[in-house]
DRENLOVEX-501619 format. One record per residue (C-alpha): residue number from 1; residue in three letters; x, y, z. Coordinates in nm, 4 decimals. Example, Ala and Ser with C-alpha at 12.3 -4.5 7.8 and 13.67 -1.06 7.14 Angstrom:
<rs>
<r resi="1" resn="ALA" px="1.2300" py="-0.4500" pz="0.7800"/>
<r resi="2" resn="SER" px="1.3670" py="-0.1060" pz="0.7140"/>
</rs>
This chain:
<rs>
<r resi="1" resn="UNK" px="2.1727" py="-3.4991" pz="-7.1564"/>
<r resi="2" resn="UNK" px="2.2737" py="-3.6625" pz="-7.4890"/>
<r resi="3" resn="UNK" px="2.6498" py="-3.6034" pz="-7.6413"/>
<r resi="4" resn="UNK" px="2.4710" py="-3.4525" pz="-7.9346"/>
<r resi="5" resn="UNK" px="2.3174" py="-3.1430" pz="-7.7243"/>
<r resi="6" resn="UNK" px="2.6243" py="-3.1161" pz="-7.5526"/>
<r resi="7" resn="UNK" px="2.8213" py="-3.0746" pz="-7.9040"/>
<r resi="8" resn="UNK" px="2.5854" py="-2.8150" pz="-8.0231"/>
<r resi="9" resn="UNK" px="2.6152" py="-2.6196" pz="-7.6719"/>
<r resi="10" resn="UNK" px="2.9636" py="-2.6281" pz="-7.7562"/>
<r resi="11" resn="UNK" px="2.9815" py="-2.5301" pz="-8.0861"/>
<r resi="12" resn="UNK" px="2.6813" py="-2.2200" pz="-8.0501"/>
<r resi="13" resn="UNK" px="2.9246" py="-2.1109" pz="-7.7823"/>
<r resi="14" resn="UNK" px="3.2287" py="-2.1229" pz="-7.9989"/>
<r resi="15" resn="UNK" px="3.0478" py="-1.9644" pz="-8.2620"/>
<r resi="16" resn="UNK" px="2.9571" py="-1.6669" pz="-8.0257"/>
<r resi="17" resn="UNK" px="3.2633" py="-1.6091" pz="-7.8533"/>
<r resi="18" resn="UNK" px="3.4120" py="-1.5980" pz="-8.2265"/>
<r resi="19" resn="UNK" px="3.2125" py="-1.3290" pz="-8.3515"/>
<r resi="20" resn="UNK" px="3.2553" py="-1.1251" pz="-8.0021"/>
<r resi="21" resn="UNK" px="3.6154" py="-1.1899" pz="-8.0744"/>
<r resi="22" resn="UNK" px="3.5859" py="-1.1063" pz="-8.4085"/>
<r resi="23" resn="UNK" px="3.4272" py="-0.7243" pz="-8.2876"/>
<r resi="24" resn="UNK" px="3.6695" py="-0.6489" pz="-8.0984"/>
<r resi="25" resn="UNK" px="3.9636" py="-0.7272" pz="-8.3381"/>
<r resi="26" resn="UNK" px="3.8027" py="-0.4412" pz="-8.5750"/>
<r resi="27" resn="UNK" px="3.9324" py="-0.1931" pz="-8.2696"/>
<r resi="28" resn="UNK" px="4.3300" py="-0.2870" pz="-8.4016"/>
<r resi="29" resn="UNK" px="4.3745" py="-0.0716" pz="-8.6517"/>
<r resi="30" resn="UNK" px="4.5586" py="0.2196" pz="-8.6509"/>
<r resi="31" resn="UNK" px="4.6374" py="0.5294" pz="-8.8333"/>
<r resi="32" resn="UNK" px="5.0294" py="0.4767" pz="-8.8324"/>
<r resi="33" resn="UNK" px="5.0166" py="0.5983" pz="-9.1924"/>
<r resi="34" resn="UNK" px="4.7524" py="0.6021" pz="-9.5124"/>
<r resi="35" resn="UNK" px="4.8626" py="0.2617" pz="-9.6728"/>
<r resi="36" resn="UNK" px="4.8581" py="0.0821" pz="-9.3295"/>
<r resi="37" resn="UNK" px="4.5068" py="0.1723" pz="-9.2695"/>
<r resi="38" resn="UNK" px="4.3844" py="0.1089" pz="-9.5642"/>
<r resi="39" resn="UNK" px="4.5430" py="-0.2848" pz="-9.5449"/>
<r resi="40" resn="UNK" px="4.4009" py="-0.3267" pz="-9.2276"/>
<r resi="41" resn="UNK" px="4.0223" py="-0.2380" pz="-9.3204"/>
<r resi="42" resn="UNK" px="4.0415" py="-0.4663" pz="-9.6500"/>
<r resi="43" resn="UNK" px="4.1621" py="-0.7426" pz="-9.4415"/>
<r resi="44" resn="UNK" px="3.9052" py="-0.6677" pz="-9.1496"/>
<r resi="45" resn="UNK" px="3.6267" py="-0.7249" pz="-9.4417"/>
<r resi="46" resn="UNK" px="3.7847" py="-1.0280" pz="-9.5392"/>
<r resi="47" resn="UNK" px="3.8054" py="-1.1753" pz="-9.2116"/>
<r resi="48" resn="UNK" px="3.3979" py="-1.0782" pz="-9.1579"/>
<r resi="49" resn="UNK" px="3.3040" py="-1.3864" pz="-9.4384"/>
<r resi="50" resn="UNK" px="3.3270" py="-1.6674" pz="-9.1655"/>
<r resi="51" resn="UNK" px="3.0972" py="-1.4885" pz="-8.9672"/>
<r resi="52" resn="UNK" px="2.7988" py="-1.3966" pz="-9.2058"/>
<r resi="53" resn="UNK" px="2.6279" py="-1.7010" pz="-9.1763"/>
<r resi="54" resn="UNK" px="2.5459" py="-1.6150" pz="-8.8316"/>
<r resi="55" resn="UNK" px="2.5464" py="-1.2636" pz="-8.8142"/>
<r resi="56" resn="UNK" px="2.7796" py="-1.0347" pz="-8.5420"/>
<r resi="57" resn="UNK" px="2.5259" py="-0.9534" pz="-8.2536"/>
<r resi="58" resn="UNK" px="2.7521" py="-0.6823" pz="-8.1251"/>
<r resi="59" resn="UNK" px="2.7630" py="-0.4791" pz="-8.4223"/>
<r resi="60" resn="UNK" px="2.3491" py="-0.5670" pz="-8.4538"/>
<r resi="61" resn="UNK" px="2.4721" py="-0.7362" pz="-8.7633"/>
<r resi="62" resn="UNK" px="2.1975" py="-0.9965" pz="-8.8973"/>
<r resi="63" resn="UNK" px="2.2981" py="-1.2631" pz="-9.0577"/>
<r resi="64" resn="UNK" px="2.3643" py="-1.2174" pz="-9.4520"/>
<r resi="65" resn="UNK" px="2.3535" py="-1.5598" pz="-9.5582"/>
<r resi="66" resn="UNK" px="2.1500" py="-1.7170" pz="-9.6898"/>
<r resi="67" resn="UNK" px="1.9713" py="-1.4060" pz="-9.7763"/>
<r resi="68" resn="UNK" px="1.5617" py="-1.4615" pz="-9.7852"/>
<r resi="69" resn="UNK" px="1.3461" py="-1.2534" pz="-10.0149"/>
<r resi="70" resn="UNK" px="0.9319" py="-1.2815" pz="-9.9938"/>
<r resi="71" resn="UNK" px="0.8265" py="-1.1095" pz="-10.2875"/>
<r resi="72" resn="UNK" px="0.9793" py="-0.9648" pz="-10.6217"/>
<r resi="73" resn="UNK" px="0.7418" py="-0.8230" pz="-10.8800"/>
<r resi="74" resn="UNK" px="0.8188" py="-0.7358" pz="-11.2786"/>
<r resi="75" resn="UNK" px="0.6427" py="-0.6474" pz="-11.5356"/>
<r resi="76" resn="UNK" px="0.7489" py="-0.5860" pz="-11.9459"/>
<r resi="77" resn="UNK" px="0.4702" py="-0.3882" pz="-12.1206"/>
<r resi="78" resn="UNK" px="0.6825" py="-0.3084" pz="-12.4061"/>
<r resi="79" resn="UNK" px="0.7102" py="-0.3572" pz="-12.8186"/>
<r resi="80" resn="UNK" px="0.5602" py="-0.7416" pz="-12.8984"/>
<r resi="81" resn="UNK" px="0.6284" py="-0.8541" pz="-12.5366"/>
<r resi="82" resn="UNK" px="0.4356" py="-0.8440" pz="-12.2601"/>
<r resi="83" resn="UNK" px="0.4983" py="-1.0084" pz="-11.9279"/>
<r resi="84" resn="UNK" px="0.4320" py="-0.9798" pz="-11.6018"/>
<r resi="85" resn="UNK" px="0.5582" py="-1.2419" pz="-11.3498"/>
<r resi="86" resn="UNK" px="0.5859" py="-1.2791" pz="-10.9473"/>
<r resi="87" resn="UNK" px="0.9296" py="-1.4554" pz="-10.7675"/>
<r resi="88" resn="UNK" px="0.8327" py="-1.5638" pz="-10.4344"/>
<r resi="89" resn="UNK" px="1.0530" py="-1.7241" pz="-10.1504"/>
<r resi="90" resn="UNK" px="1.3139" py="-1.5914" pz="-10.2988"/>
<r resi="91" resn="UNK" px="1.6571" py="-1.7245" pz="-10.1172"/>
<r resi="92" resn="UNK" px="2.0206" py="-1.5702" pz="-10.2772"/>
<r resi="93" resn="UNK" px="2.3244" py="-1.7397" pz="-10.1644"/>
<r resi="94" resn="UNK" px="2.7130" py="-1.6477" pz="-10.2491"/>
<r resi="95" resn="UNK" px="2.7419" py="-1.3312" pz="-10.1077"/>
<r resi="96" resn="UNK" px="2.9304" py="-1.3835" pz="-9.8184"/>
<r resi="97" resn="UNK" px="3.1975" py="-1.5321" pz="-10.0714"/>
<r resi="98" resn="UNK" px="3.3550" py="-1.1911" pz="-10.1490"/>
<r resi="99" resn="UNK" px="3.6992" py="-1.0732" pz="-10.1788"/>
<r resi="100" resn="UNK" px="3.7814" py="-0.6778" pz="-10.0660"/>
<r resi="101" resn="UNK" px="3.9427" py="-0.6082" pz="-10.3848"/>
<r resi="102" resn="UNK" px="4.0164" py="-0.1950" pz="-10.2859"/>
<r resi="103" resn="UNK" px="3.9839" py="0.0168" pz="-9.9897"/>
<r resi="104" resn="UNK" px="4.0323" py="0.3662" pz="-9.9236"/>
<r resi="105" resn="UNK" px="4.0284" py="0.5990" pz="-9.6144"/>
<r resi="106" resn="UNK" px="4.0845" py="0.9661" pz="-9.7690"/>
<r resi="107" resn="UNK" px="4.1374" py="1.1719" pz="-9.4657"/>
<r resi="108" resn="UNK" px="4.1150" py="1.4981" pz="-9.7260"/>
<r resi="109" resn="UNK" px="3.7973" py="1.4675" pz="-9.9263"/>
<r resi="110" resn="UNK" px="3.6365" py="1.2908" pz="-9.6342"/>
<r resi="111" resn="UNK" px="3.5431" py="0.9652" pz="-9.7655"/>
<r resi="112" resn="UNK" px="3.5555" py="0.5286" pz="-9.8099"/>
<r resi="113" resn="UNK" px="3.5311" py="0.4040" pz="-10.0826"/>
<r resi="114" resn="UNK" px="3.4971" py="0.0066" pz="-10.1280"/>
<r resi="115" resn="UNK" px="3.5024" py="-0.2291" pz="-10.3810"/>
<r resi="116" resn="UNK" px="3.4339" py="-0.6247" pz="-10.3436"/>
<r resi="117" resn="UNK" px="3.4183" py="-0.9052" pz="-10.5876"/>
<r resi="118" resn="UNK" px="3.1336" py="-1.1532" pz="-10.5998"/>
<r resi="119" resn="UNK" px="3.2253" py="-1.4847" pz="-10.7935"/>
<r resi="120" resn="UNK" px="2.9102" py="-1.6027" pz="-10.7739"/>
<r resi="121" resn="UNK" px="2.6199" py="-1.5266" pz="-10.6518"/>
<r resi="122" resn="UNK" px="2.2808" py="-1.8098" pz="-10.6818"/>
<r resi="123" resn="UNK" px="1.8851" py="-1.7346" pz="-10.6340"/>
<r resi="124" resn="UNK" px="1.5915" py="-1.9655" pz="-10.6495"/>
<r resi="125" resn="UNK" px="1.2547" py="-1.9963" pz="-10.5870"/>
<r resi="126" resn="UNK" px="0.8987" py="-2.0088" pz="-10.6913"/>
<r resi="127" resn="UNK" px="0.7216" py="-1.8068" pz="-10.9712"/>
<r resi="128" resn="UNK" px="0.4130" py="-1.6818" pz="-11.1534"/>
<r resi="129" resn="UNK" px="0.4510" py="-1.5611" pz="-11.4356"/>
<r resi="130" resn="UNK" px="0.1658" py="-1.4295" pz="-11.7258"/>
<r resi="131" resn="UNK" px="0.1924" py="-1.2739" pz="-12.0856"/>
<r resi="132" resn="UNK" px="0.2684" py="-1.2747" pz="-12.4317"/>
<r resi="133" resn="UNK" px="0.5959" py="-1.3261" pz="-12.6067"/>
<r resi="134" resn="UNK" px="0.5084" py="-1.1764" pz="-12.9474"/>
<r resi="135" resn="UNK" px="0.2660" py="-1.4379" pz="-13.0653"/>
<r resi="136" resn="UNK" px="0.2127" py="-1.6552" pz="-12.8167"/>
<r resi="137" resn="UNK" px="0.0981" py="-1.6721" pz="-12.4669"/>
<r resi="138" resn="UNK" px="0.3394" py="-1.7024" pz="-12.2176"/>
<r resi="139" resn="UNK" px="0.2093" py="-1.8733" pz="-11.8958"/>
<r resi="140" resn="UNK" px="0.3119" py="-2.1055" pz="-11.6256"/>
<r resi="141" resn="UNK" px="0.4133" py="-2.1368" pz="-11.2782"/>
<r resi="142" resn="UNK" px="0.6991" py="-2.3704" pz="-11.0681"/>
<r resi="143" resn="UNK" px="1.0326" py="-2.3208" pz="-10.9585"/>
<r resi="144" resn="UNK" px="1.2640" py="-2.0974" pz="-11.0921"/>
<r resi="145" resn="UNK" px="1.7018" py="-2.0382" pz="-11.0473"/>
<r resi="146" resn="UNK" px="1.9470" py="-1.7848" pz="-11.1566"/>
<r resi="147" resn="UNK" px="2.3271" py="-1.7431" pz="-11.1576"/>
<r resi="148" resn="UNK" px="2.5062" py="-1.4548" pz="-11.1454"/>
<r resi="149" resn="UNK" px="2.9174" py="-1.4648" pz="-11.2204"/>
<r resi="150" resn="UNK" px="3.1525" py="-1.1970" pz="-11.1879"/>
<r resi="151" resn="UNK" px="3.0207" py="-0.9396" pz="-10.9375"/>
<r resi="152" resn="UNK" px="3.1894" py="-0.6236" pz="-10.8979"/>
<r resi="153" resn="UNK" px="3.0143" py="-0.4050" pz="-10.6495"/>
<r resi="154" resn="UNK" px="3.1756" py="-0.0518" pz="-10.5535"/>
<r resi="155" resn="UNK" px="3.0634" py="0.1465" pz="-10.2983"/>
<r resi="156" resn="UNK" px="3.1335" py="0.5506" pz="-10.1391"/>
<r resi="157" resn="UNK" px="3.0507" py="0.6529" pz="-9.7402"/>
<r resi="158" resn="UNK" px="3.0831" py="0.9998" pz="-9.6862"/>
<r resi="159" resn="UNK" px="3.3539" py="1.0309" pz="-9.3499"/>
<r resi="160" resn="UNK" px="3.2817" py="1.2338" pz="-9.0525"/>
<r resi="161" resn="UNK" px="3.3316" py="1.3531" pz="-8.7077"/>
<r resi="162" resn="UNK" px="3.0723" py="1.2554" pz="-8.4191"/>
<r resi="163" resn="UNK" px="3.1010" py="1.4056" pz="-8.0648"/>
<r resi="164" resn="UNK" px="3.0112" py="1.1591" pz="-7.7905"/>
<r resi="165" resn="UNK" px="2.8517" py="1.1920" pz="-7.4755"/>
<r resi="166" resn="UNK" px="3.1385" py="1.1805" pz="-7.2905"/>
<r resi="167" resn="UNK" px="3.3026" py="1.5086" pz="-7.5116"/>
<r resi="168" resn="UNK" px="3.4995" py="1.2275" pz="-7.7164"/>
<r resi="169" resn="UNK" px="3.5357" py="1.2372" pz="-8.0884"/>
<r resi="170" resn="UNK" px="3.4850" py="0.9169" pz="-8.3512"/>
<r resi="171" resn="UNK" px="3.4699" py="0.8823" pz="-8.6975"/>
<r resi="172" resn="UNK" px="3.1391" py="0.7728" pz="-8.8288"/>
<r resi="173" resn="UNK" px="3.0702" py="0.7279" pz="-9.1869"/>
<r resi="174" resn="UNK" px="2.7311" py="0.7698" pz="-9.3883"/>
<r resi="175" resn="UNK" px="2.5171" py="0.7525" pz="-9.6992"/>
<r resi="176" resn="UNK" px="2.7221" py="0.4598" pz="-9.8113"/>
<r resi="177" resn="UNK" px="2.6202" py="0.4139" pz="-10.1472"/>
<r resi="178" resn="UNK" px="2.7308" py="0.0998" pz="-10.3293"/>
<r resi="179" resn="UNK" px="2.5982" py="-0.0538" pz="-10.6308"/>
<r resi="180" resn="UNK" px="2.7289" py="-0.3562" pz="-10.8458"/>
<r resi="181" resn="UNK" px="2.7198" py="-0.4917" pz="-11.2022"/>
<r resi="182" resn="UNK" px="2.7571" py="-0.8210" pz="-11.3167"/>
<r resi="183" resn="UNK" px="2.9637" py="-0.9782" pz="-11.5995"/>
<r resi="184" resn="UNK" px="2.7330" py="-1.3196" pz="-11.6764"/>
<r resi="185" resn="UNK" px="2.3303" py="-1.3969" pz="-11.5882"/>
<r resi="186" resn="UNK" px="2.1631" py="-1.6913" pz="-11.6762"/>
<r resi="187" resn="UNK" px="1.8161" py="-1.7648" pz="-11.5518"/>
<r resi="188" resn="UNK" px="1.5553" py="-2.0774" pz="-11.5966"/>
<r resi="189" resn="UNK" px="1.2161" py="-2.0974" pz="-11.5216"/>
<r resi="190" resn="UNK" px="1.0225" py="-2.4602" pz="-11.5315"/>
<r resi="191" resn="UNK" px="0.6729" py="-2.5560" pz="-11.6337"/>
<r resi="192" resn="UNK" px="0.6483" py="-2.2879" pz="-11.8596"/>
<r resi="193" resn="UNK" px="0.3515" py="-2.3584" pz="-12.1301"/>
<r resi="194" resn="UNK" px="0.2642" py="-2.6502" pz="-11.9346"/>
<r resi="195" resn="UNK" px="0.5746" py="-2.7951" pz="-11.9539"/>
<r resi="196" resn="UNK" px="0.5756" py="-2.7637" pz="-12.3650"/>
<r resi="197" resn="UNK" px="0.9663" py="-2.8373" pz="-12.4188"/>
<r resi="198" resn="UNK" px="0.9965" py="-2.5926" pz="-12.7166"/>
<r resi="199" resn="UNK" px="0.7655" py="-2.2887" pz="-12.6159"/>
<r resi="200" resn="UNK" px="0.9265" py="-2.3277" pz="-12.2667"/>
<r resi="201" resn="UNK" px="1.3036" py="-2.3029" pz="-12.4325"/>
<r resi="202" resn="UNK" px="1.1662" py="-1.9932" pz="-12.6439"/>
<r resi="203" resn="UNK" px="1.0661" py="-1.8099" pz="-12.3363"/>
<r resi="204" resn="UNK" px="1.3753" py="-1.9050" pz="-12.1002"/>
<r resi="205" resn="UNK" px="1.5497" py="-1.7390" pz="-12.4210"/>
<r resi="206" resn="UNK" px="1.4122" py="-1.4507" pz="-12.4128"/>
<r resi="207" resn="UNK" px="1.4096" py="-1.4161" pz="-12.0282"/>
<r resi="208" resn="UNK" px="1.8019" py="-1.4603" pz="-12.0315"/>
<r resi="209" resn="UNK" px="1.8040" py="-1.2115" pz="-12.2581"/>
<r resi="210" resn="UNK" px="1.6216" py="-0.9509" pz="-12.1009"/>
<r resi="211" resn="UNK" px="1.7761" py="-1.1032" pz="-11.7271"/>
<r resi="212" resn="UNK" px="1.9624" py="-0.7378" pz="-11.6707"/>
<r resi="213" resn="UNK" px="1.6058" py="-0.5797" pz="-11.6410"/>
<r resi="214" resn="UNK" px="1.4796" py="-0.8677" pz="-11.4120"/>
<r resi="215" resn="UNK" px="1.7729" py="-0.8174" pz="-11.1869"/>
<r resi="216" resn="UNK" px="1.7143" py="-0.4374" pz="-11.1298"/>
<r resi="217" resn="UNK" px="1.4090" py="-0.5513" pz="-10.9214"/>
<r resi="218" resn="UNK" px="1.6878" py="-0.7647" pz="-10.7132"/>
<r resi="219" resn="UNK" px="1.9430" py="-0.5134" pz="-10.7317"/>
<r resi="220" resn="UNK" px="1.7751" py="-0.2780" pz="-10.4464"/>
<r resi="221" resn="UNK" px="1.7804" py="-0.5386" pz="-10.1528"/>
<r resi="222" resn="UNK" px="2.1159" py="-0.6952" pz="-10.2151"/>
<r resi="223" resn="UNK" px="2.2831" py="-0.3434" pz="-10.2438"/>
<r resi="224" resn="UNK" px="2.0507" py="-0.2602" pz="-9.8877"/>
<r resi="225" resn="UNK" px="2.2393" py="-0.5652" pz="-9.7143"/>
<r resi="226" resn="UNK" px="2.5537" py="-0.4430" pz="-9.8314"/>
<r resi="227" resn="UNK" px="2.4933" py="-0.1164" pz="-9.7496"/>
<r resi="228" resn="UNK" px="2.4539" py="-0.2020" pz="-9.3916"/>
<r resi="229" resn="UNK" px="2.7247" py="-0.4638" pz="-9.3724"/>
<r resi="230" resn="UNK" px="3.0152" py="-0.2075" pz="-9.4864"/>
<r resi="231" resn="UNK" px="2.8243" py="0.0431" pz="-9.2853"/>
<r resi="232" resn="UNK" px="2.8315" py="-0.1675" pz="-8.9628"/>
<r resi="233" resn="UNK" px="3.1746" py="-0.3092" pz="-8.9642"/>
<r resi="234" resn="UNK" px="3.3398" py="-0.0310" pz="-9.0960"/>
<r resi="235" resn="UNK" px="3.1858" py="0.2576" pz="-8.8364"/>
<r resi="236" resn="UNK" px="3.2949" py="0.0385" pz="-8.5808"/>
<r resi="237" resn="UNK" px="3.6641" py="-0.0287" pz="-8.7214"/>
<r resi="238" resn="UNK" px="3.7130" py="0.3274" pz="-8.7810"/>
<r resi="239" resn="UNK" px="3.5790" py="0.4218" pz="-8.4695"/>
<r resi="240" resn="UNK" px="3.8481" py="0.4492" pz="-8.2086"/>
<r resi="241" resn="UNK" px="4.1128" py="0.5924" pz="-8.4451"/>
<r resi="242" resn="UNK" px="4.2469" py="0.9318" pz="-8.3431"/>
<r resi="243" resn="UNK" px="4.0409" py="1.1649" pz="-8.4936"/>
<r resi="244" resn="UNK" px="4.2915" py="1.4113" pz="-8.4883"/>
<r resi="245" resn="UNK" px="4.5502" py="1.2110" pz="-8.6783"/>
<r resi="246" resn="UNK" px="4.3327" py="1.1227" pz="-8.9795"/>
<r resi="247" resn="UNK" px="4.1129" py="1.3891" pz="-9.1011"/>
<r resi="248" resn="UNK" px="4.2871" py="1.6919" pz="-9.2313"/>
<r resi="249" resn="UNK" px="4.0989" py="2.0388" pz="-9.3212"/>
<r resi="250" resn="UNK" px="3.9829" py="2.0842" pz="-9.6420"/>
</rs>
């Protein structure tokens, strides 16, 4: 057996007795007070980032990144443009690069609220695209990239009490809801027009321009994985907190 297998042995082990480790150290914090709570489940989402590469088998956590899209349609059928165009192998990297910003536990109104930052988040892959940008047809096919800076997604779980088998109480929460804008998208497509220099600098003009609508097709399966990240780690941080202690009557 080579030195090289035995390294990797080691270091998949490592790497799985650090996430276990990791799922277990959501289980530490505690309900003391409001504030204290609230510090420990921003810094238990901060200390997930090592560990989304690989995913957290015990919390049935996949891994996040790189994230791995097949197929994202769009099509413009308005005013003196008309485009349709196909992304395919889509692959988005950067999100397991974000900060907990703000973190809330309200024990009255029943609810978590999140917020994280995304510096930056990056997305390539292939495309199709076919249509008319006022004048002129727009056609072409290749490899495409995007950047998106300054990502502020925000996020609500409703908070509630689930009964176990055993007759003992947990918090769970549900319907979390987050959603995210960006402050800067820039896109490029190559080979457009054949690889004509100007035409293709026309269209990647106008695509950057209208980039917000391309990214609402994106939007839905980003927000999904970060829906069921916060979801995942945060049911399972909150769960052995004394119910009892936390979540007032209305």
């Amino acid at each position: 057996m080579s030195a090289t297998f035995n390294a990797l042995v080691i270091l998949a082990a490592v790497a799985t007795l650090s996430s276990a480790q990791f799922a277990s150290q959501l289980r530490k914090c505690r309900v003391d007070n409001k504030e204290r709570l609230n510090t420990c489940l921003n810094q238990t989402l901060n200390d997930l980032r090592p560990y989304l590469s690989t995913g957290i088998q015990e919390l049935s956590l996949p891994p996040l990144e790189p994230m791995r899209i097949k197929t994202i349609e769009f099509r413009q059928q308005q005013g003196a443009v008309i485009m349709q165009a196909t992304f395919n192998d889509v692959t988005v990297t950067g999100i397991s690069n974000f900060t907990a910003t703000f973190i809330n536990a309200d024990p009255v109104l029943r609810e978590l609220t999140v917020a994280l930052y995304i510096p930056e988040m990056a997305i390539t892959g292939f495309y199709v695209l076919d249509g008319r940008i006022f004048l002129f047809p727009a056609k072409g096919s290749g490899e495409f990239w995007a950047n998106f800076r300054g990502v502020d997604a925000t996020g609500t779980s409703v908070m509630s009490v689930e009964t176990q088998a055993d007759g003992s109480e947990r918090l769970r929460i549900s319907n979390t809801n987050i959603d995210f804008t960006i402050e800067q998208l820039r896109m490029h497509l190559t080979d457009l027009f054949n690889g004509d220099e100007l035409l293709g600098r026309a269209a990647n003009l106008f695509i950057n321009d209208n980039g917000r609508e391309i990214l609402q097709e994106v939007k839905p399966q980003v927000v999904a994985r970060l829906n069921d990240m916060v979801g995942k780690v945060m049911n399972d941080a909150l769960s052995q907190l004394p119910v009892s202690a936390f979540l007032l009557p209305n």
